[in-house]
C-alpha positions in Angstrom: -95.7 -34.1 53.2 -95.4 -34.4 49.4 -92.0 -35.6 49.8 -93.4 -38.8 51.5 -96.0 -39.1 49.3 -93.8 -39.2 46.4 -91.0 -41.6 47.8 -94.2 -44.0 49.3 -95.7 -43.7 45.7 -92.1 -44.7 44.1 -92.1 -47.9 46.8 -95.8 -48.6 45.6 -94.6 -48.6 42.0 -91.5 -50.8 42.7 -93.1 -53.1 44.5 -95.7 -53.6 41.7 -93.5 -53.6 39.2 -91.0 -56.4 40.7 -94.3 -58.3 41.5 -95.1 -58.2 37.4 -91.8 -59.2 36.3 -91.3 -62.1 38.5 -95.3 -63.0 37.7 -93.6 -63.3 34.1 -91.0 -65.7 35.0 -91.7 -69.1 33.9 -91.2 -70.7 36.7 -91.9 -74.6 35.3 -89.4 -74.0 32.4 -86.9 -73.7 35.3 -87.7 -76.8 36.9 -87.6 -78.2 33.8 -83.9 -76.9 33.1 -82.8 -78.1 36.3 -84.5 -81.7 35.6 -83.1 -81.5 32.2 -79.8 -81.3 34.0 -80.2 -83.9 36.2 -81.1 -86.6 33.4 -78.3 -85.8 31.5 -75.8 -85.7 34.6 -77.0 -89.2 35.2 -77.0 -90.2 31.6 -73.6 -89.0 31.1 -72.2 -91.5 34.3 -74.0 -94.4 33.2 -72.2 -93.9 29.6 -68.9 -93.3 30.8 -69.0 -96.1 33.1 -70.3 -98.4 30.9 -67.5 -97.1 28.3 -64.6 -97.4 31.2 -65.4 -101.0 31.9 -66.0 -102.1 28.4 -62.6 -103.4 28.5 -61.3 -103.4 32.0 -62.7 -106.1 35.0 -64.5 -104.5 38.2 -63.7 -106.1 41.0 -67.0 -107.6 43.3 -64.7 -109.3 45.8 -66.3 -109.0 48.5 -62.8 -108.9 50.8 -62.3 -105.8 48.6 -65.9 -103.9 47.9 -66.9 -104.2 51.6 -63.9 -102.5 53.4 -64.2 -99.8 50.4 -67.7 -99.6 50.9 -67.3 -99.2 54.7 -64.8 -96.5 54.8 -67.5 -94.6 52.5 -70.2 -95.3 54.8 -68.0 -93.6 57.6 -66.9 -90.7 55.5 -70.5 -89.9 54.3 -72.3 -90.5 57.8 -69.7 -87.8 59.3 -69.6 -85.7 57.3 -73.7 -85.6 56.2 -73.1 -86.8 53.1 -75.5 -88.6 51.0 -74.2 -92.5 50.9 -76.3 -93.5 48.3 -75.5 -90.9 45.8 -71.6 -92.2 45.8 -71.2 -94.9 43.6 -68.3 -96.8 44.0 -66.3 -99.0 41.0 -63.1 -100.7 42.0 -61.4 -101.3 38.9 -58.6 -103.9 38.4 -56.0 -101.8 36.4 -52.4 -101.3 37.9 -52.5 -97.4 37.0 -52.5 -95.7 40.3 -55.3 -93.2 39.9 -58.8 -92.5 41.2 -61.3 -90.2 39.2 -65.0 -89.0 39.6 -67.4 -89.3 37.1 -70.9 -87.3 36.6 -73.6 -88.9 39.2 -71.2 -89.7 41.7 -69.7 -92.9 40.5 -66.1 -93.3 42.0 -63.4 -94.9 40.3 -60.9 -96.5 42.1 -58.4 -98.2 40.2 -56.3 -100.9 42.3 -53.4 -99.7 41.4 -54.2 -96.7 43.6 -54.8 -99.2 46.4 -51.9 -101.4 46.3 -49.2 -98.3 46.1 -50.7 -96.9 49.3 -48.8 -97.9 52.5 -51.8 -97.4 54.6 -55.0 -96.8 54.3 -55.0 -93.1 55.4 -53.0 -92.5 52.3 -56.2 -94.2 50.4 -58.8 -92.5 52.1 -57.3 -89.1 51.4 -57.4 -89.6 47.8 -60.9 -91.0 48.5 -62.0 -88.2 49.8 -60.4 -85.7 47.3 -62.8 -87.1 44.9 -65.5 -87.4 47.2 -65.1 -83.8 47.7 -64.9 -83.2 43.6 -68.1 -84.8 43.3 -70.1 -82.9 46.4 -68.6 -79.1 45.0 -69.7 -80.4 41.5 -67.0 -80.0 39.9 -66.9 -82.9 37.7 -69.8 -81.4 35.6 -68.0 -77.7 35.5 -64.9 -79.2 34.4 -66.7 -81.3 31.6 -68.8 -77.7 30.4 -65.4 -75.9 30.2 -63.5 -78.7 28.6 -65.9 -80.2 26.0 -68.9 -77.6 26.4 -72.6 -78.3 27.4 -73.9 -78.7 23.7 -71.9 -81.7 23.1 -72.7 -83.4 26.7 -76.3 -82.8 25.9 -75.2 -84.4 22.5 -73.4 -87.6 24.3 -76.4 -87.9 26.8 -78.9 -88.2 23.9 -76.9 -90.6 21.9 -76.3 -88.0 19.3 -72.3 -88.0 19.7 -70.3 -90.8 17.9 -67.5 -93.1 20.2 -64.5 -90.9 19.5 -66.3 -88.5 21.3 -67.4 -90.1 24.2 -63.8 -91.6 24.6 -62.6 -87.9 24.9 -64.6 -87.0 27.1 -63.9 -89.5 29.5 -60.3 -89.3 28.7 -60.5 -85.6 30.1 -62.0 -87.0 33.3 -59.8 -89.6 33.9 -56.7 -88.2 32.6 -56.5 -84.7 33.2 -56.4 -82.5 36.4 -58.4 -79.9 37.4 -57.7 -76.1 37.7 -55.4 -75.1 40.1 -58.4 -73.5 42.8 -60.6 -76.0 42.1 -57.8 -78.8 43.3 -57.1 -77.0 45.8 -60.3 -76.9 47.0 -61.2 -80.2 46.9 -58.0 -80.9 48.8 -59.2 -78.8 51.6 -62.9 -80.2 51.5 -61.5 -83.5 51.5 -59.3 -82.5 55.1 -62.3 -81.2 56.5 -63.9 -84.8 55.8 -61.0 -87.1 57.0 -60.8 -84.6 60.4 -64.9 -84.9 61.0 -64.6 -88.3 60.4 -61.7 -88.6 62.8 -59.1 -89.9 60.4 -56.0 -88.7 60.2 -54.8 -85.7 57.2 -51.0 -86.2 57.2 -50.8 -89.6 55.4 -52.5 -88.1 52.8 -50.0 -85.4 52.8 -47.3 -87.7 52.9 -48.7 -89.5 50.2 -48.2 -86.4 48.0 -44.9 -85.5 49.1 -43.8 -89.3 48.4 -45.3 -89.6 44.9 -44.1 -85.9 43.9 -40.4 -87.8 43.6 -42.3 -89.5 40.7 -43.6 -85.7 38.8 -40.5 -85.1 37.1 -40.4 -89.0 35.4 -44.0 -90.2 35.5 -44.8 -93.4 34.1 -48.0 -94.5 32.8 -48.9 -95.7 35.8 -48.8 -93.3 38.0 -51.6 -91.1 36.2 -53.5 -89.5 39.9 -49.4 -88.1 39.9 -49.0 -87.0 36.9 -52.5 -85.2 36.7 -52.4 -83.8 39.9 -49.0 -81.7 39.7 -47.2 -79.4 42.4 -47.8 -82.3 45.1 -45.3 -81.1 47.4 -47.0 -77.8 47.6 -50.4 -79.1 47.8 -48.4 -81.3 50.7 -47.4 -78.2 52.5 -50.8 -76.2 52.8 -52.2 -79.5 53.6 -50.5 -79.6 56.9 -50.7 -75.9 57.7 -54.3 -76.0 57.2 -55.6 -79.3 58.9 -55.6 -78.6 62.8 -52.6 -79.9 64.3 -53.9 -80.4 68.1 -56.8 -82.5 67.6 -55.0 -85.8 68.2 -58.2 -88.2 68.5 -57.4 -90.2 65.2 -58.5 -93.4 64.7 -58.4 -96.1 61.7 -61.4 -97.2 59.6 -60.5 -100.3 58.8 -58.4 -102.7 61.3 -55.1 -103.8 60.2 -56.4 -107.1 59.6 -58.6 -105.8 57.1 -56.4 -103.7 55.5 -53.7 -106.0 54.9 -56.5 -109.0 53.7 -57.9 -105.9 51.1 -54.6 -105.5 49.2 -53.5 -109.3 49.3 -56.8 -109.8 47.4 -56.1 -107.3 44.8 -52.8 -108.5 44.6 -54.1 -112.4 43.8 -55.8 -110.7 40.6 -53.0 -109.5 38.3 -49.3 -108.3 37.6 -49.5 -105.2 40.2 -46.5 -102.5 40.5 -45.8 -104.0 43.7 -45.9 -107.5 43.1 
């Protein structure tokens, strides 16, 4: 009987004293960390956006925004993602490279676009980065590379240009780690198969640009960045699901072909 007593008394004092110590948690400053976080998430996107197209055109075509914007719409409503948080910039730059930036702005240069020889191959880049954005990795990358101090700095205005320019350089420029690729590869198959589109272009797209690895010109920067394609290639295919044969294509043929003449009216492109 006294051994009850004692191990009810020690469940008594436990409980009290995890009651008291979460009584002493301050639980506004939390929510005042995570909304701290938040502002400066979004200040950081609107400054390196604003910095990217300083001296580059966006393209508001609207034979080339609305097809973008359309496969978005599909990828997002399949796959529950939310639409409005994906903020997409189609930049007119023959590089052939798409990057995130914090609070979901997209980057797609048209370079990427025009080098694609369908739009599978597009939308599986697409949604590689869709993919970096949703498992936040843009922001961990950004901590580890340039640490949160100075992005607090930058999202204050307290950092200089040279700064800023870095930063976005490492966004735009520089892959990320090895698992954290890879994981955004194999998010961004799980939303082309939900959304019924089909993996292996995207694959194919890697195995086709890893010819490019060993002699990578400036242009080809989403190569360069991204390296071991052929074996990112590979556990593509093994892990996408190989039966389900009920593919179908965003954007009609039409469509697709009217999108890259477009781009192509508006500069010296690689494939032009």
């Amino acid at each position: 009987m006294k051994k009850v007593v004692l191990q009810a008394s020690i469940l008594i004092l436990l409980f009290l004293g995890s009651w008291f110590a979460l009584r002493q948690i301050e639980w506004m400053n939390i929510f005042e960390v995570e909304k701290a976080k938040d502002n400066t998430q979004e200040s950081l996107g609107e400054l390196f956006l604003e910095t990217y197209t300083q001296a580059k055109n966006q393209n508001f075509n609207s034979q080339v925004v609305e097809p973008i914007n359309s496969i978005i719409d599909h990828i997002a409503k399949a796959n529950a993602i939310d639409r409005e948080y994906i903020k997409v910039h189609i930049i007119e730059k023959d590089e052939v490279n798409a990057f995130a930036l914090p609070n979901g702005h997209l980057i797609i240069n048209s370079g990427l676009i025009l080098n694609c020889d369908n739009q599978e191959e597009m939308i599986g880049v697409i949604c590689h980065e869709i993919a970096h954005i949703e498992l936040d990795h843009v922001m961990k990358k950004l901590v580890k590379e340039i640490g949160l101090s100075v992005m607090i700095s930058m999202a204050t205005g307290n950092s200089g240009g040279d700064v800023i320019k870095e930063s976005l350089r490492v966004l735009s420029s520089s892959a990320f780690d090895r698992s954290l690729e890879k994981e955004a590869d194999l998010k961004g198959v799980d939303y082309l198969v939900t959304a019924k589109v089909d993996p292996e272009p995207f694959a194919e797209f890697l195995y086709k640009i890893s010819n490019t690895e060993t002699a990578a010109t400036q242009y080809f920067n989403w190569v360069s960045t991204h390296p071991a394609s052929k074996e990112r290639a590979t556990y593509i295919i093994e892990y996408h699901d190989k039966g389900f044969k009920d593919y179908q294509s965003i954007l009609t043929t039409e469509t697709w072909e009217k999108l890259k003449e477009e781009l192509a009216k508006t500069g010296n492109h690689l494939d032009n």
